[in-house]
Wavefront OBJ file of the C-alpha trace (Angstrom):
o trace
v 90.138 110.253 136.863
v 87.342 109.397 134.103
v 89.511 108.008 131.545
v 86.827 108.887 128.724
v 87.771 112.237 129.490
v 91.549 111.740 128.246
v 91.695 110.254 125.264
v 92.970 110.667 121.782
v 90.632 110.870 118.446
v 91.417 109.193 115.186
v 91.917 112.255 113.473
v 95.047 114.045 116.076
v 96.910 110.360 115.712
v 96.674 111.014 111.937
v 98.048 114.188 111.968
v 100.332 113.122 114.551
v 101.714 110.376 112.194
v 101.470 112.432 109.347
v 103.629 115.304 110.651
v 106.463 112.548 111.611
v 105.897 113.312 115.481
v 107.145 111.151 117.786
v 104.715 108.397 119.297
v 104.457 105.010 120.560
v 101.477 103.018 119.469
v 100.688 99.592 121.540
v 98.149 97.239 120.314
v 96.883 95.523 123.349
v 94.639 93.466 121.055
v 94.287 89.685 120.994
v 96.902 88.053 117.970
v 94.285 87.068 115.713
v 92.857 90.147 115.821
v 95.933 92.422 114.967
v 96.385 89.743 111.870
v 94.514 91.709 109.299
v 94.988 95.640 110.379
v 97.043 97.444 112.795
v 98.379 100.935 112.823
v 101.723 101.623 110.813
v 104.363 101.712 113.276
v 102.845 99.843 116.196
v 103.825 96.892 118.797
v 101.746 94.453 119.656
v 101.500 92.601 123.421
v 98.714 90.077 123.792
v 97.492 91.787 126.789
v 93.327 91.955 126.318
v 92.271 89.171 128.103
v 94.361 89.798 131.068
v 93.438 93.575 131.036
v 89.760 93.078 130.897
v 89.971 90.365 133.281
v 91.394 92.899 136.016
v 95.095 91.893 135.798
v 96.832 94.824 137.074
v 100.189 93.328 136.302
v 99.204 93.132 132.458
v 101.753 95.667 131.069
v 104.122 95.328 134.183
v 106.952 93.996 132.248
v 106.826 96.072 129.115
v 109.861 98.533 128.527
v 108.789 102.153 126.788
v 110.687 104.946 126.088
v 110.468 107.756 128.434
v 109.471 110.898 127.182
v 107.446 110.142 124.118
v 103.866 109.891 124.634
v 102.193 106.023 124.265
v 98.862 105.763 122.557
v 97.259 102.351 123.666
v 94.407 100.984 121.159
v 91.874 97.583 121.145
v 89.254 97.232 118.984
v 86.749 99.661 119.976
v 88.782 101.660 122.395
v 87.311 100.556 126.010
v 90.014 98.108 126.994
v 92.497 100.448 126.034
v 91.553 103.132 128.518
v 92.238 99.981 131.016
v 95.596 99.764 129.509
v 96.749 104.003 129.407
v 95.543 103.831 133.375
v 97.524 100.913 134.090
v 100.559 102.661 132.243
v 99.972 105.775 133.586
v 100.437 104.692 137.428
v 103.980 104.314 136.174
v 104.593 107.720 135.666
v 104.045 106.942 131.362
v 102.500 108.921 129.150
v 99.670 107.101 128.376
v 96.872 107.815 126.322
v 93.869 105.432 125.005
v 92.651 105.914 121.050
v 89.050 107.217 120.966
v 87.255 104.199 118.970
v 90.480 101.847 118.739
v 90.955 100.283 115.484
v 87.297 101.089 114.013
v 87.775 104.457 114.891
v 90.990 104.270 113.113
v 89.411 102.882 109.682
v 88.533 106.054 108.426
v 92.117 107.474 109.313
v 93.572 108.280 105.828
v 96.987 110.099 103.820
v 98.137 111.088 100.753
v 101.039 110.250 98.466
v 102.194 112.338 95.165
v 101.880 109.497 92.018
v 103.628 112.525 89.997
v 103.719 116.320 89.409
v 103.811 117.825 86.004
v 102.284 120.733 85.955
v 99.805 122.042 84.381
v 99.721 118.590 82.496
v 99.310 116.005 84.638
v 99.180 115.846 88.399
v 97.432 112.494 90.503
v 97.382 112.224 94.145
v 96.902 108.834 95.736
v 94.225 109.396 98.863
v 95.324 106.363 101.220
v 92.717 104.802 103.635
v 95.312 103.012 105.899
v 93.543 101.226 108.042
v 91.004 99.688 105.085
v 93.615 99.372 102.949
v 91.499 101.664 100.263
v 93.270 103.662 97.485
v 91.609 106.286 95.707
v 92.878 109.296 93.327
v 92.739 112.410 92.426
v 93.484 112.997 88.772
v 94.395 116.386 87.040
v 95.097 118.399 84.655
v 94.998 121.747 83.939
v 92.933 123.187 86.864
v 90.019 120.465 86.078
v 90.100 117.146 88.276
v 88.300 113.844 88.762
v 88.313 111.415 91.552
v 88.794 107.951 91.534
v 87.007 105.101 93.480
v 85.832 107.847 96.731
v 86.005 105.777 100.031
v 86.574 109.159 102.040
v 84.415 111.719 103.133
v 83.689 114.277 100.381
v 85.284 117.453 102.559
v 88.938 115.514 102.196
v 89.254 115.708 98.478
v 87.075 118.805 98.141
v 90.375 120.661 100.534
v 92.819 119.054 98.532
v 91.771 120.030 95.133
v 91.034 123.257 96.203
v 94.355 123.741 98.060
v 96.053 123.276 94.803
v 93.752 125.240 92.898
v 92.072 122.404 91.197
v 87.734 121.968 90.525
v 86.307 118.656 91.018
v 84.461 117.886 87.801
v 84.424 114.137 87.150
v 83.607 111.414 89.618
v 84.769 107.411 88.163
v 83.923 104.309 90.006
v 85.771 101.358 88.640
v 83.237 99.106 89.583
v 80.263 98.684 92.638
v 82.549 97.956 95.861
v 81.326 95.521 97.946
v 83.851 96.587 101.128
v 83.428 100.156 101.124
v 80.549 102.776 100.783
v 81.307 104.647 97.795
v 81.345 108.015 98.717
v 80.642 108.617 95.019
v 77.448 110.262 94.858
v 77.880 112.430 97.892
v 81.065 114.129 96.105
v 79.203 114.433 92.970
v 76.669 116.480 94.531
v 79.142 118.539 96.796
v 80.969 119.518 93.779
v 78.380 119.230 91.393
v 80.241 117.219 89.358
v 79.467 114.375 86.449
v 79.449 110.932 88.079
v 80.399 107.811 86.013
v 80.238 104.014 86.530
v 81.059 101.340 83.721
v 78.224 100.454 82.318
v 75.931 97.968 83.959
v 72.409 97.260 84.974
v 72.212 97.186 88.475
v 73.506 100.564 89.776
v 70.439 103.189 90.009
v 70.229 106.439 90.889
v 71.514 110.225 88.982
v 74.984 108.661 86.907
v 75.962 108.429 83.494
v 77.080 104.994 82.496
v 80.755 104.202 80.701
v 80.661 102.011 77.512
v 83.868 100.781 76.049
v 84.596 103.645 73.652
v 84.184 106.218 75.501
v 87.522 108.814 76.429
v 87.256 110.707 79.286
v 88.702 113.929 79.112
v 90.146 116.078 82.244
v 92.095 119.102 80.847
v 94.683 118.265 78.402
v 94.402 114.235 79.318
v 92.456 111.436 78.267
v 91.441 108.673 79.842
v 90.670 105.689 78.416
v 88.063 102.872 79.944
v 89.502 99.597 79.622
v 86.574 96.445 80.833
v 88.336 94.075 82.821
v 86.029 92.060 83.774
v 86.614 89.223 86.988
v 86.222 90.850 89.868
v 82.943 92.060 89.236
v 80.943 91.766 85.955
v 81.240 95.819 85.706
v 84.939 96.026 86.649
v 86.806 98.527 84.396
v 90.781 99.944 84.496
v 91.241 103.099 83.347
v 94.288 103.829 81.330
v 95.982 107.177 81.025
v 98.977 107.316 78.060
v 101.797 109.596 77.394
v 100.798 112.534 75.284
v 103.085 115.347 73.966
v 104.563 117.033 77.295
v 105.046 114.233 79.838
v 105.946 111.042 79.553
v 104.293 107.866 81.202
v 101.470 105.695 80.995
v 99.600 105.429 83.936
v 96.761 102.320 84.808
v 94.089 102.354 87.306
v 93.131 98.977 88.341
v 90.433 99.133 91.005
v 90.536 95.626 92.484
v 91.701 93.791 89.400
v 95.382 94.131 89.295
v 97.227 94.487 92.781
v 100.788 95.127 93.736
v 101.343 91.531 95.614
v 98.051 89.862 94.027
v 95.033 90.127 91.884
v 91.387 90.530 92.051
v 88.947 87.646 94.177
v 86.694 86.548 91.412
v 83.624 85.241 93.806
v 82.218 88.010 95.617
v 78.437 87.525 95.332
v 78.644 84.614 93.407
v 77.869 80.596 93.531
v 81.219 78.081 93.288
v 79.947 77.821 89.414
v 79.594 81.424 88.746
v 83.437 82.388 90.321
v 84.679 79.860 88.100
v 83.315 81.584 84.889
v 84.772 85.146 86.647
v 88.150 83.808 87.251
v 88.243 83.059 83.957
v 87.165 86.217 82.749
v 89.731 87.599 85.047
v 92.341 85.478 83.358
v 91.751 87.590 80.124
v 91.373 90.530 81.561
v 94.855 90.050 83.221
v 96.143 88.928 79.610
v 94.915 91.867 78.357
v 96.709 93.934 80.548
v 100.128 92.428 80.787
v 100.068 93.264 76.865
v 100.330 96.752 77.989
v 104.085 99.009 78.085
v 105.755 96.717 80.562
v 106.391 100.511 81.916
v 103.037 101.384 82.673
v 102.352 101.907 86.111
v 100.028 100.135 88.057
v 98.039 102.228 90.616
v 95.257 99.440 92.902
v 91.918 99.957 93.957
v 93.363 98.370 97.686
v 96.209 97.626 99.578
v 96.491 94.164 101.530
v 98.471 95.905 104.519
v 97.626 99.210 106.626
v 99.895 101.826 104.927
v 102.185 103.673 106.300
v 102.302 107.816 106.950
v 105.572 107.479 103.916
v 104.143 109.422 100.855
v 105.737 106.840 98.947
v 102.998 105.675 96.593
v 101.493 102.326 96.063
v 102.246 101.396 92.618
v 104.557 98.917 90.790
v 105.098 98.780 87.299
v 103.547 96.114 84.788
v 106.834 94.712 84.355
v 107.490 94.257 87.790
v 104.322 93.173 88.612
v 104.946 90.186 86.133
v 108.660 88.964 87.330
v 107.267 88.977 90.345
v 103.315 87.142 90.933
v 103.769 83.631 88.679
v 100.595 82.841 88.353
v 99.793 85.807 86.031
v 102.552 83.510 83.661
v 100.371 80.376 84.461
v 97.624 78.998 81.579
v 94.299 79.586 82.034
v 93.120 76.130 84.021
v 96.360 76.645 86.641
v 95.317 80.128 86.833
v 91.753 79.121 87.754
v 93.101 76.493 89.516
v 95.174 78.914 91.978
v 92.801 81.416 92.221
v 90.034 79.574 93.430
v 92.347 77.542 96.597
v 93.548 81.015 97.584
v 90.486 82.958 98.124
v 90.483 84.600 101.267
v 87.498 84.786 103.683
v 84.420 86.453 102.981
v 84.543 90.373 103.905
v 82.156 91.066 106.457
v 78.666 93.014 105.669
v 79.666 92.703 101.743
v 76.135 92.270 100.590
v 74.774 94.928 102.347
v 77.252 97.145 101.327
v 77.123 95.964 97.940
v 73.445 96.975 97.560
v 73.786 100.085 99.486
v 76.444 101.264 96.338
v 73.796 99.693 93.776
v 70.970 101.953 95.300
v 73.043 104.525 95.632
v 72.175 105.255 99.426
v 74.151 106.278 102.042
v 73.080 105.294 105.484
v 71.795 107.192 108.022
v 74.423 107.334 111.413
v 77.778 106.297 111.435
v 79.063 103.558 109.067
v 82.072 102.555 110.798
v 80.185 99.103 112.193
v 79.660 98.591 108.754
v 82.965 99.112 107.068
v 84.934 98.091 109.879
v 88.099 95.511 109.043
v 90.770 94.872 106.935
v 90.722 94.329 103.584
v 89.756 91.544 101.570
v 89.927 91.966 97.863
v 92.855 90.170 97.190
v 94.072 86.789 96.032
v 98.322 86.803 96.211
l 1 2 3 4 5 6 7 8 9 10 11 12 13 14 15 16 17 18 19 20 21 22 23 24 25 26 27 28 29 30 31 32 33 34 35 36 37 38 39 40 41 42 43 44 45 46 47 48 49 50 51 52 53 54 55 56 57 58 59 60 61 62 63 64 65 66 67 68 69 70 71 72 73 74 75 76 77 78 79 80 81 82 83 84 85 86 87 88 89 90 91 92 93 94 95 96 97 98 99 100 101 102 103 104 105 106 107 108 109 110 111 112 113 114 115 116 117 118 119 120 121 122 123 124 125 126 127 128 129 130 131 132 133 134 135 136 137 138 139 140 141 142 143 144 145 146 147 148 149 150 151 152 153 154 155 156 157 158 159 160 161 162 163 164 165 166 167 168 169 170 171 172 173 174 175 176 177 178 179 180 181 182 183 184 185 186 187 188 189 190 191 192 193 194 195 196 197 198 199 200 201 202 203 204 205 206 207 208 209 210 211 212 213 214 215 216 217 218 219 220 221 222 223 224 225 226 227 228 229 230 231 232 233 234 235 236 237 238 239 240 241 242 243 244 245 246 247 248 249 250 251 252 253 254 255 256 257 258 259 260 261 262 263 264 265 266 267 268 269 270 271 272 273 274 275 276 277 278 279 280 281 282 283 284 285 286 287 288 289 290 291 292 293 294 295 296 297 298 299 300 301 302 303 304 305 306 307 308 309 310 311 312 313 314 315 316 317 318 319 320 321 322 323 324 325 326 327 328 329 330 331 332 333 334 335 336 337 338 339 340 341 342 343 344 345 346 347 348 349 350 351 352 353 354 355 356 357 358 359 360 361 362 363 364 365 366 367 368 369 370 371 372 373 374 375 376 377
């Protein structure tokens, strides 16, 4: 048998998980490797080393069910084909994943935020391996997307499933752990693209100043500069209006549900001291908000699951439940810069890829490959 002949792709687990089927995913990866992303619903058994070194009693003493098909997965897929033969010699089911977990970081579903229609509709797009949130917003037949980390053709089926046109395209800020996907859906739907204003992005966009409202059928949406994250950052808010009720803020990687924003991405120690405390105000700016609002992130900290529960907390969750947004200013800085997490990888090249507004050439999983990073909780 050629195993690379019988294996599974990225996008037949997703529907798989997606349609509630009934699968069992092992990650054969090393520990610290499974730390930052996994699939939803996998177990884990520390079995690379011993499969790649030839150990055919790796999986021996590992019980599955019978009858439901096993999908094995490493990083990159090869060891896993090791681990579906070894499995399948026991009469199981076995199947490797086609790419393993960087395969899997473009695997993606959706989650309804809320339905009123024709007024307001928003549709969280869910990257789950990355971690990466991004939206589609409408109202009224008109739409805009929010922070694009997918390929254009998934939000280009959606909208048009549910009889909605694509005619804004917002960035909340220039990502540094995703290629935007920004200008690529602005062309495909020849649609307006908009970043907050800033002077390092080039390329065919109109900029976002702080007055500016952004209509999309019978909603506005307001630009709020939070500053922290990135110089650039900006929320958007979206407030109850005549026929629904709710105010609804998009934080891009400002304002988390278990954390906020890292304030030193492509910065020196000095300059992510200034940032966190611009982030401080930002965050004070925010909490002064309906404690009601809700919050809808830019990112997720864990892989998320195939639930269609959104990601979202309210404002007045958010603060009963992360002190430090409580803390003064010099504990905030304080905390924030002791918890920053490592450095994602390939950030500055991504970074400037968004800034010139070029997508490379080839694949870009390499590139974006990894859990996410954005966080500070």
């Amino acid at each position: 048998m050629n195993p690379e002949k019988y294996n599974i792709d990225p996008e037949t687990l997703q529907q798989w998980l997606a349609e509630g089927r009934r699968v069992m995913i092992l990650d054969i990866r090393k520990t610290v490797d499974r730390a930052e992303w996994w699939i939803p619903g996998s177990i884990h058994v520390d079995a690379y080393e011993a499969l790649k070194a030839g150990d055919s009693t790796a999986l021996a003493n590992i019980e599955l069910p019978e009858g439901i098909p096993v999908v094995t997965v490493c990083g990159i897929g090869k060891i896993a084909q090791i681990a579906a033969q070894q499995l399948q010699a026991r009469g199981i089911q076995a199947i490797p994943l086609a790419g393993g977990m960087k395969g899997w970081s473009h695997a993606w579903n959706i989650a309804d935020v809320i339905t009123i229609d024709p007024f307001i509709q928003i549709v969280q797009f869910r990257r789950t391996g990355k971690g990466c949130l991004s939206y589609l917003i409408a109202s009224h037949q008109q739409a805009a997307v929010l922070d694009p980390s997918l390929e254009p053709e998934n939000y280009l089926q959606v909208a048009e499933s549910r009889g909605w046109r694509i005619i804004r395209i917002l960035e909340t800020h220039i990502h540094a752990d995703h290629l935007s996907r920004g200008r690529q859906l602005a062309k495909a739907a020849d649609a307006e693209l908009r970043l907050p204003w800033q002077n390092q992005a080039s390329g065919p966009l109109d900029a976002i100043h702080n007055s500016d409202r952004i209509t999309i059928g019978s909603i506005a949406i307001e630009p709020i500069p939070t500053p922290g994250h990135t110089a650039e950052s900006t929320s958007y808010l979206i407030e109850s209006q005549g026929s629904f009720n709710g105010h609804f803020l998009f934080t891009g990687d400002t304002l988390f549900v278990t954390g906020v924003g890292r304030p030193d991405i492509g910065t020196e120690e000095s300059g992510a001291h200034d940032r966190a405390s611009m982030l401080y105000h930002s965050l004070r700016r925010l909490l002064s908000l309906e404690p009601s609002t809700l919050v809808l992130p830019g990112h997720h900290n864990q892989p998320i699951e195939f639930d269609g529960q959104p990601i979202a907390v309210t404002l007045g969750e958010l603060k009963a439940k992360l002190p430090p947004l409580a803390q003064p200013e010099p504990a905030f800085i304080e905390w924030i810069l002791a918890c920053i997490p490592a450095t994602p990888p390939n950030y500055l090249r991504i970074a400037q890829l968004n800034k010139d507004g070029i997508f490379p050439d080839g694949d870009p999983t390499d590139m974006e490959a990894g859990g996410n990073r954005c966080a500070v909780s």
